[in-house]
ROMIDREN-19359 format. One record per residue (C-alpha): x negated, y negated, z; residue in three letters; residue number from 1. Coordinates in pm, 1 decimal, always signed. Example, Ala and Ser with C-alpha at 12.3 -4.5 7.8 and 13.67 -1.06 7.14 Angstrom:
<recs>
<rec><c1>-1230.0</c1><c2>+450.0</c2><c3>+780.0</c3><residuo>Ala</residuo><num>1</num></rec>
<rec><c1>-1367.0</c1><c2>+106.0</c2><c3>+714.0</c3><residuo>Ser</residuo><num>2</num></rec>
</recs>
This chain:
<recs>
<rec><c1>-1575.5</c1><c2>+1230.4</c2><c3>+652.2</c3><residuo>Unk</residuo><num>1</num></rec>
<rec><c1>-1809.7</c1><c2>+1531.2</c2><c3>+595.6</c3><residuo>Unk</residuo><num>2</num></rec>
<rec><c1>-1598.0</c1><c2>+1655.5</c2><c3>+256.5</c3><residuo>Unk</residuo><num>3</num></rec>
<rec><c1>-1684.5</c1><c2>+1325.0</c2><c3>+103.4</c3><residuo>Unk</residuo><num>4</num></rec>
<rec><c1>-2014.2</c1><c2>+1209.3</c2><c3>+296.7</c3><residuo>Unk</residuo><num>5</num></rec>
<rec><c1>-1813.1</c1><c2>+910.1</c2><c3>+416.0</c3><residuo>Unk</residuo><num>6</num></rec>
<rec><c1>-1931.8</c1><c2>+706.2</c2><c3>+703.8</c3><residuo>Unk</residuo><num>7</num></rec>
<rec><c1>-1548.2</c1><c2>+653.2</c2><c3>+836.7</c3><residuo>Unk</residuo><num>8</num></rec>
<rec><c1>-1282.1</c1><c2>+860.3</c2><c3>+761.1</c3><residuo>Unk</residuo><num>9</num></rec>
<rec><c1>-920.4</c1><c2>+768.4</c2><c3>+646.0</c3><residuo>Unk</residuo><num>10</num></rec>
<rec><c1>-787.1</c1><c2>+646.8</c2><c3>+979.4</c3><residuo>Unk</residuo><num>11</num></rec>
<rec><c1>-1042.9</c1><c2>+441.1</c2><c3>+1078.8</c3><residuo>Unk</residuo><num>12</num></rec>
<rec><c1>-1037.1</c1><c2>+280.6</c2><c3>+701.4</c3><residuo>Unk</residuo><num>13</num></rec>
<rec><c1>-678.6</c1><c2>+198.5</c2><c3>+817.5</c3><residuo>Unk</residuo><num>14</num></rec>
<rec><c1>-796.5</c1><c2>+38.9</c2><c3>+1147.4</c3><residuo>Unk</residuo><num>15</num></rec>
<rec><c1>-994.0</c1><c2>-212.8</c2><c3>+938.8</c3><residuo>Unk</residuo><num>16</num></rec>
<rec><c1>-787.8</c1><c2>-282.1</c2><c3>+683.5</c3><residuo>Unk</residuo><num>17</num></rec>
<rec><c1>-499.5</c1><c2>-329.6</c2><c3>+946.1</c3><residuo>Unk</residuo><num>18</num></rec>
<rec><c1>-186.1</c1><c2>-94.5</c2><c3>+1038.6</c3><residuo>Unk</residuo><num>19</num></rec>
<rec><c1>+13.9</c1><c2>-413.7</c2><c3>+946.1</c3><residuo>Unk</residuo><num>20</num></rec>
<rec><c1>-120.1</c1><c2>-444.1</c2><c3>+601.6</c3><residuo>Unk</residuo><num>21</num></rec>
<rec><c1>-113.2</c1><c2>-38.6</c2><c3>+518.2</c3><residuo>Unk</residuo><num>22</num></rec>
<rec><c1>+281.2</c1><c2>-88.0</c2><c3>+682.3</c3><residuo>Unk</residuo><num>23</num></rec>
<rec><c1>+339.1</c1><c2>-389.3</c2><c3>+447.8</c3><residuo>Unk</residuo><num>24</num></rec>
<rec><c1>+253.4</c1><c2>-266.8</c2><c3>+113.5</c3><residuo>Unk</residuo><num>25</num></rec>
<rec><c1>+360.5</c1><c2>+97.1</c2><c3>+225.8</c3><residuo>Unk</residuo><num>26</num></rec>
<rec><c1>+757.8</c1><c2>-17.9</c2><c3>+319.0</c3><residuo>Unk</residuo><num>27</num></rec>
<rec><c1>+819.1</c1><c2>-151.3</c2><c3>-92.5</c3><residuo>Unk</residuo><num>28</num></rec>
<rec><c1>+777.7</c1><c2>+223.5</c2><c3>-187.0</c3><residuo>Unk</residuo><num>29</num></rec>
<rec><c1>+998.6</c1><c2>+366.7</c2><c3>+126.2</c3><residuo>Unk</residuo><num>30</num></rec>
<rec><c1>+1350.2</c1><c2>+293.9</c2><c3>-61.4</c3><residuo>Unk</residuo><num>31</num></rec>
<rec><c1>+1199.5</c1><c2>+528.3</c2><c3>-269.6</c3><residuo>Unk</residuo><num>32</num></rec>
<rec><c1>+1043.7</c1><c2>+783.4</c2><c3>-72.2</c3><residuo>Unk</residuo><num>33</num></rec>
<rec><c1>+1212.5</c1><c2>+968.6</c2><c3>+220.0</c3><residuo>Unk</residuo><num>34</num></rec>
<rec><c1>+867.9</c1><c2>+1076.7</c2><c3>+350.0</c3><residuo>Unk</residuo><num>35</num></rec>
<rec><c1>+753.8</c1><c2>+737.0</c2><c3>+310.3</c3><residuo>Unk</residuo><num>36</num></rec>
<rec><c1>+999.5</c1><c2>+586.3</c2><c3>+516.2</c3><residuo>Unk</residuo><num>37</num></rec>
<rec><c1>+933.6</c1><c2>+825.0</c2><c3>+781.5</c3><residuo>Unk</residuo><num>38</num></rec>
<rec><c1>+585.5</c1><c2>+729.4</c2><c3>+861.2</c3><residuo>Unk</residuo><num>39</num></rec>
<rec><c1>+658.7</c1><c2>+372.1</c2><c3>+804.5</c3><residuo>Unk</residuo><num>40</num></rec>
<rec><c1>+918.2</c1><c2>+449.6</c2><c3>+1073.1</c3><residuo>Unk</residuo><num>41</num></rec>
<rec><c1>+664.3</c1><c2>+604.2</c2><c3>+1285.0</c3><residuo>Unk</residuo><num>42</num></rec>
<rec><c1>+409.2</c1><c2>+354.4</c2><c3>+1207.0</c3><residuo>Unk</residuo><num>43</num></rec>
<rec><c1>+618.0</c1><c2>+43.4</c2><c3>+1327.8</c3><residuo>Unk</residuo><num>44</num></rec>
<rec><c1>+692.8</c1><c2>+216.8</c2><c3>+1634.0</c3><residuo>Unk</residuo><num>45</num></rec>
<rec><c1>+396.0</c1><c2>+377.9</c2><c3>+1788.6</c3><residuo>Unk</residuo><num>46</num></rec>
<rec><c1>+184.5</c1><c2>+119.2</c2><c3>+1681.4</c3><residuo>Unk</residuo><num>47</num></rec>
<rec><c1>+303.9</c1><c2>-227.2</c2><c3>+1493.7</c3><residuo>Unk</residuo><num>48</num></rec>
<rec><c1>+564.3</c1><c2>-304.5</c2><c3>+1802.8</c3><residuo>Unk</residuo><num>49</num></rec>
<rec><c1>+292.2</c1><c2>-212.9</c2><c3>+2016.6</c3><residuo>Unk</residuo><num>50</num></rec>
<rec><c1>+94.2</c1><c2>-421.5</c2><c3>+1860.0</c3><residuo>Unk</residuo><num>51</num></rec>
<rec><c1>-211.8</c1><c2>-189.7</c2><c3>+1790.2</c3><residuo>Unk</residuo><num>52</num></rec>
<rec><c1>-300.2</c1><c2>-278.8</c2><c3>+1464.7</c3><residuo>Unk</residuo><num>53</num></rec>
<rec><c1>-672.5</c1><c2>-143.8</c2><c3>+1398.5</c3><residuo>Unk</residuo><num>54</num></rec>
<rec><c1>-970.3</c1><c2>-379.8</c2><c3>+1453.5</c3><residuo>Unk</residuo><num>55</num></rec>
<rec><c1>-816.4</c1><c2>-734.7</c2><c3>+1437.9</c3><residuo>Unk</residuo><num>56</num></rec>
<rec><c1>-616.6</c1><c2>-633.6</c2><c3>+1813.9</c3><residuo>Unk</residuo><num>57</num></rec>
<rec><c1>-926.4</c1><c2>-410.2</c2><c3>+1976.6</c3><residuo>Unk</residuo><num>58</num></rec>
<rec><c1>-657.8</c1><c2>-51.2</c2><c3>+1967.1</c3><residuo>Unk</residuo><num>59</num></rec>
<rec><c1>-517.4</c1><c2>+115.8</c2><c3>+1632.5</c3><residuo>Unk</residuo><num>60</num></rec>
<rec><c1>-610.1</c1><c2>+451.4</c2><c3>+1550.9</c3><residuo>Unk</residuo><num>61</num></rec>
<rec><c1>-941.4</c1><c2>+416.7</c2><c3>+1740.8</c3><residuo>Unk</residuo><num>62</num></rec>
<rec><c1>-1016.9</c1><c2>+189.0</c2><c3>+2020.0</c3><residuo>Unk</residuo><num>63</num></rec>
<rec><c1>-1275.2</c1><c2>-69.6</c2><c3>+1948.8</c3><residuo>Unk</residuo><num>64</num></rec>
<rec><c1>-1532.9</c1><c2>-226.4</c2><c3>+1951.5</c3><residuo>Unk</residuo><num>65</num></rec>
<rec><c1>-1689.8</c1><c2>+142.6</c2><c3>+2052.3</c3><residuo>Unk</residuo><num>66</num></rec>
<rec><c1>-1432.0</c1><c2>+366.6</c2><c3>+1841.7</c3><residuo>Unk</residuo><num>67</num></rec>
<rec><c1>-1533.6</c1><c2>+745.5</c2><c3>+1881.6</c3><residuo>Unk</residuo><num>68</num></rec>
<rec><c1>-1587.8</c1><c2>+793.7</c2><c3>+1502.5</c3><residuo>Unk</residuo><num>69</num></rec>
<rec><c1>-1920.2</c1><c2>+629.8</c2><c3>+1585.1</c3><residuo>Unk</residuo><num>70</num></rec>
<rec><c1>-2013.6</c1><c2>+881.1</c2><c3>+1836.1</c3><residuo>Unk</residuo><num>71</num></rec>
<rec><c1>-2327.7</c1><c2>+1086.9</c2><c3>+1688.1</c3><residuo>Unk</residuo><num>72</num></rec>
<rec><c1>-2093.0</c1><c2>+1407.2</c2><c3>+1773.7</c3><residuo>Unk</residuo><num>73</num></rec>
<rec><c1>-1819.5</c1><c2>+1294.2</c2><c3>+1696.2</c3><residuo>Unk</residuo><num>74</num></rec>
<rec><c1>-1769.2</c1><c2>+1549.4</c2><c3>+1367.1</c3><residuo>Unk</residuo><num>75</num></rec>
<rec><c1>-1885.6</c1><c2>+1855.3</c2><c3>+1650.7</c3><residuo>Unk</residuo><num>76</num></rec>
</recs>
């Protein structure tokens, strides 16, 4: 966030776009990609069956609606 003056860093990009989507376009490359298929492996555990997908559930990365990204010191 501060490297690139960005008002929400990668994670919480991923909370709005939704784990599930990232996961869904992410698994056609992990046939490829060992590494790949290890976070998709991690990603469909500790958060798809768990059903914490970013903002559309309220709990991803961040909780919402008050995630701490938008805490004034949060970056401290």
């Amino acid at each position: 966030m501060k490297s690139f003056g960005s008002p929400k860093g990668p994670f919480a990009i991923l909370d709005i776009i939704g784990i599930n989507t990232v996961y869904n376009v992410a698994k056609l490359h992990a046939e490829v990609n060992p590494m790949m298929a290890r976070i998709m492996e991690r990603l469909e555990q500790e958060y798809i069956n768990q059903n914490k997908l970013g903002l559309p559930t309220g709990q991803g990365f961040y909780n919402y609606p008050n995630p701490a990204y938008e805490a004034a010191d949060f970056l401290k």
